[in-house]
C-alpha positions in Angstrom: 66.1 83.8 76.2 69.0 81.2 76.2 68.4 78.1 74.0 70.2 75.3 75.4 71.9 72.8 73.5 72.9 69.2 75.5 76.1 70.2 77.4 76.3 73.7 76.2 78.3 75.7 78.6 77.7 79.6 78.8 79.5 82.5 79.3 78.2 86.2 80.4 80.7 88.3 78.1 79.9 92.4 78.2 76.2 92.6 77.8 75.1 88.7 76.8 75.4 85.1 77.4 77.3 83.4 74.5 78.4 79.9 74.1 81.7 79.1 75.7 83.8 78.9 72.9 82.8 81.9 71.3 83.7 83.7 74.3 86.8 85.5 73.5 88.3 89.2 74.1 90.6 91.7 72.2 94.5 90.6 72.6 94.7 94.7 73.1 92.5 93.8 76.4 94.4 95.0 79.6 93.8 92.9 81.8 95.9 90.3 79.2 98.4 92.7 79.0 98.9 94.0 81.7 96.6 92.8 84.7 94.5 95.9 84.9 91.6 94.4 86.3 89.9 92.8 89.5 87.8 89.4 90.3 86.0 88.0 92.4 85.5 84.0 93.4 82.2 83.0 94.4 80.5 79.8 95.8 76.8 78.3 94.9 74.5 75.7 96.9 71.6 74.9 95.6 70.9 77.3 93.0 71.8 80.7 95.6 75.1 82.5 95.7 76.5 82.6 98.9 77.3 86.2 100.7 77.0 87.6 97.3 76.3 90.9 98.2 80.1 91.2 100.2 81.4 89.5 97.4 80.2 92.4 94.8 81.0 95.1 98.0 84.6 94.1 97.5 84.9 93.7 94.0 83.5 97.6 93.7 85.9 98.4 96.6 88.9 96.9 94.5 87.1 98.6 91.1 87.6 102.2 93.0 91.0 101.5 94.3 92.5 101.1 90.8 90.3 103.8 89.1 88.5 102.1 86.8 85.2 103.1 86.3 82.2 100.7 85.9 78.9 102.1 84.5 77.2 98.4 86.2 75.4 99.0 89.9 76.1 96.3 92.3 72.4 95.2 91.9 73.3 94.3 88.2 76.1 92.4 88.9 74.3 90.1 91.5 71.6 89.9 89.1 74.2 88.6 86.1 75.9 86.3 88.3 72.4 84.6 88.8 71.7 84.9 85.4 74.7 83.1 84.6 74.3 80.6 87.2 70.8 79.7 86.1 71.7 79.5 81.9 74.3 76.7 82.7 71.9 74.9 84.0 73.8 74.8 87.8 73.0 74.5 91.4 76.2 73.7 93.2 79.0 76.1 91.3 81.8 77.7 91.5 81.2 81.3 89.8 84.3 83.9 88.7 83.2 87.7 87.8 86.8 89.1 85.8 86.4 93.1 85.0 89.8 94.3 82.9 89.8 97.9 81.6 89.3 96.7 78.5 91.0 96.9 75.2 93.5 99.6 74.4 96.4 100.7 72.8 99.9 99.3 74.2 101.0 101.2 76.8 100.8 101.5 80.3 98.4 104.2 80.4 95.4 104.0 80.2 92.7 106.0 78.4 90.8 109.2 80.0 87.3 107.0 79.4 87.9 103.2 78.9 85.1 100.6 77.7 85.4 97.9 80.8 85.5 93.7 79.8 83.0 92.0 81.9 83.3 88.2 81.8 81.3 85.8 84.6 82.4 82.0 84.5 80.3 79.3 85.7 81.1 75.9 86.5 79.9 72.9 88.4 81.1 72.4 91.8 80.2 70.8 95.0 83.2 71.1 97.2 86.7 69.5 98.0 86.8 66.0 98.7 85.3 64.6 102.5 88.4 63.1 103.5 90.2 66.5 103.5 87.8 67.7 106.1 87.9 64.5 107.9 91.9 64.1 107.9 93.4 67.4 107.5 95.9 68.8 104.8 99.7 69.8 105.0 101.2 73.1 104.2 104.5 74.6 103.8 105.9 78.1 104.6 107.1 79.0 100.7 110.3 81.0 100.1 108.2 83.3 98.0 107.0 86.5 99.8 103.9 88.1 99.7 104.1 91.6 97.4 104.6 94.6 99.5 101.7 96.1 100.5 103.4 99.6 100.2 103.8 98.2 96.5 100.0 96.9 95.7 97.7 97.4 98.0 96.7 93.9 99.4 92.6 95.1 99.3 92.7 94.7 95.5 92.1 91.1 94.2 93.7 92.3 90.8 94.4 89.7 88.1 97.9 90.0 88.4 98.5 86.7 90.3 102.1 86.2 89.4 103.2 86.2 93.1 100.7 83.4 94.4 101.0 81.7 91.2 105.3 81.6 91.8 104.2 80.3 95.8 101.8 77.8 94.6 104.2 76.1 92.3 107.0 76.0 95.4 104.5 74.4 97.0 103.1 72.1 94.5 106.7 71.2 94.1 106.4 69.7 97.8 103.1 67.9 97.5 101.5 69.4 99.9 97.6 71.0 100.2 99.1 75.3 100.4 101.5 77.2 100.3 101.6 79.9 103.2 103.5 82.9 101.9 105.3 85.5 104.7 105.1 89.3 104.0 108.3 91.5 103.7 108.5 91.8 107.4 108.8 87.8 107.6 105.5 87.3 109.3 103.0 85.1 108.7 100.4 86.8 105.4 97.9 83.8 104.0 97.7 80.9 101.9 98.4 81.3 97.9 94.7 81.5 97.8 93.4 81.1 101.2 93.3 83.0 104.7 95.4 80.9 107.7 93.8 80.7 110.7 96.0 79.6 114.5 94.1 78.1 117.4 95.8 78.3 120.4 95.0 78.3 124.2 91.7 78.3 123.4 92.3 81.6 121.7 91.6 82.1 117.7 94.3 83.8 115.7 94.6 85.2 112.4 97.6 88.0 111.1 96.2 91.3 111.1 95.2 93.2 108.1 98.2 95.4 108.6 99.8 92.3 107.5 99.5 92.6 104.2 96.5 90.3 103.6 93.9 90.2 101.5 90.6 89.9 103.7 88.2 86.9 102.5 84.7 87.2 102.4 85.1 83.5 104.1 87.7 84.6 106.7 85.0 87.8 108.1 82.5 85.0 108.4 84.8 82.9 111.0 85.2 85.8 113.0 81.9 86.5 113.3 81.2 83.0 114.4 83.6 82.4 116.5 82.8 85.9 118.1 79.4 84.7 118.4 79.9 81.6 119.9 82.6 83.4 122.8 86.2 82.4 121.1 88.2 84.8 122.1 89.8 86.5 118.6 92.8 88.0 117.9 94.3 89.4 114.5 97.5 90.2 115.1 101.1 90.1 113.5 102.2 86.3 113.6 105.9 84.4 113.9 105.8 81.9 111.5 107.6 79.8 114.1 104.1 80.3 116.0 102.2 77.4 113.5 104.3 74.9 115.1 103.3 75.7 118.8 99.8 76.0 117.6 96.8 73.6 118.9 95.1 73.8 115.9 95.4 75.4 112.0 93.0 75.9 109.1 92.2 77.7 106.1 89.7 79.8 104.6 87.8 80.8 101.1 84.8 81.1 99.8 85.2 77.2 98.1 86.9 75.3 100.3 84.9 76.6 103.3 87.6 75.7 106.3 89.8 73.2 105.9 92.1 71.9 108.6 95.6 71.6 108.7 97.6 69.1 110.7 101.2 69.0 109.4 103.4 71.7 108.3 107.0 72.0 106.4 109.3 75.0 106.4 110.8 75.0 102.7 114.1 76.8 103.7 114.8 74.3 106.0 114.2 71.1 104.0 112.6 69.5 106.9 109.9 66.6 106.6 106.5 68.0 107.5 105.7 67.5 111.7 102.1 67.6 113.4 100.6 70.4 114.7 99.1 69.8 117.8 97.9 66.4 118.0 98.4 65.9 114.4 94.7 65.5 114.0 91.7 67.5 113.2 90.9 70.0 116.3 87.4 70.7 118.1 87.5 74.2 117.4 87.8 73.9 114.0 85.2 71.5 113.7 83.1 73.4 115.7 83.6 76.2 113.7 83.1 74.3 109.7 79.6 72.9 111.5 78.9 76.3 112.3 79.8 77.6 109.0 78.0 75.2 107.4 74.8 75.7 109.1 75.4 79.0 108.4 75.0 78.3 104.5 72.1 75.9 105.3 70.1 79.2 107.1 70.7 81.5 104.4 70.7 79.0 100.9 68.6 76.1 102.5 70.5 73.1 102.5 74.3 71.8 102.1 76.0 68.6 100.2 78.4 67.6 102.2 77.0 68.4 106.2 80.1 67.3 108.6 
């Protein structure tokens, strides 16, 4: 039973809520030294995780992919999410789940049988700002390329975030919403923490997997949809010359839903950002946040912001 105390945060840590700032791990942990370790970003409306289940399916998928063994079912990690959720108090959150391989000696490998760090963060949220839906954000094509996926293999979310973290200061460097990164082929990958999305011709376009891209619980969801509702989909390998001739862009993740996109820079060109399309906010990607969103009202009951 967690006894609150007035604006007492908590943190799951291993096997218990404690208070935030007694929530601390070994400096021998791995995942500090060395980003041996997986995580997952996950989205609350009132009081229910959304697509929690996918969420914990790819955080088990990225768990097998490096080898690190987790004596926790899935069912125990929804349940701790919750948990975690409920002792702070929280309806609308944004909730992280962080598994390292725990502490160790220094050294790259790793022991036969390690003791896994479990950490679940939960804090208030209730979505990005109207106006961003209502207007549209700009982008830039960073310098910084996405790592090889013959290098890491782009289905882990691992908590070495050294690459995106490099892009996102490029772009922050810009003032602009994203960075979109290319992979080592010089197509188009995704966002430093998004999915991109292209409408054109009616057509909906996203690069492929074989890109190199890590595939968001958010972006499966706007396939579905827009399957659903008869727009024609394609994932494919993308110019990144194609983002200008585009009708429409957004992006995807699990918080910031879809967001539109209606300018665009290239960085190694140092030009001023141009419209895409119109330079305003596109019917299919409207059509396709309203759908989202009702989506979310089905399965969690109601939304904050409704478009």
């Amino acid at each position: 039973m967690v006894t609150h105390k007035a604006g007492e945060s908590w943190v799951y840590l291993n096997d218990r809520l404690v208070p935030e700032q007694e929530a601390v791990i070994s400096v021998y942990d791995r995942g500090f030294l060395y980003g041996d370790g997986v995580f997952e970003t996950l989205r609350a409306y009132q009081g229910k995780i959304f697509k929690v289940r996918e969420h914990v399916s790819r955080l088990f998928q990225s768990l097998k992919i490096i080898s690190l063994a987790f004596p926790i079912t899935p069912d125990d990690i929804q349940k701790i999410l919750t948990q975690t959720l409920e002792a702070n108090r929280l309806k609308d959150a944004r909730l992280r789940i962080t598994i390292s391989r725990g502490p160790d000696e220094i050294g790259l490998e790793p022991k036969a049988f390690s003791s896994p760090t479990i950490v679940v963060i939960a804090k208030a949220f209730s979505g990005y700002p109207e106006i961003l839906y209502e207007k549209g954000v700009d982008v830039a094509v960073v310098k910084t390329r996405k790592t090889s996926a013959a290098s890491l293999d782009p289905r882990i979310k691992s908590l070495n975030y050294l690459n995106h973290l490099l892009a996102k200061m490029e772009s922050q460097k810009t003032g602009v919403f994203e960075g979109i990164l290319l992979n080592q082929d010089g197509y188009l990958c995704e966002g430093t923490v998004s999915n991109l999305f292209l409408v054109k011709q009616g057509r909906l376009l996203t690069p492929a997997p074989s890109c190199g891209i890590l595939e968001g619980i958010t972006r499966q969801t706007v396939l579905e949809l827009a399957q659903k509702a008869g727009i024609p989909v394609k994932e494919e390998n993308l110019r990144p010359d194609e983002i200008v001739g585009a009708d429409e862009c957004f992006l995807t993740n699990a918080t910031m839903e879809l967001i539109p996109v209606v300018r665009i820079k290239r960085l190694d060109t140092q030009q001023e950002a141009y419209p895409l399309g119109n330079g305003c906010v596109g019917p299919t990607t409207l059509f396709l946040l309203k759908s989202y969103r009702e989506l979310v009202m089905k399965e969690v009951g109601s939304h904050p912001s409704p478009v």
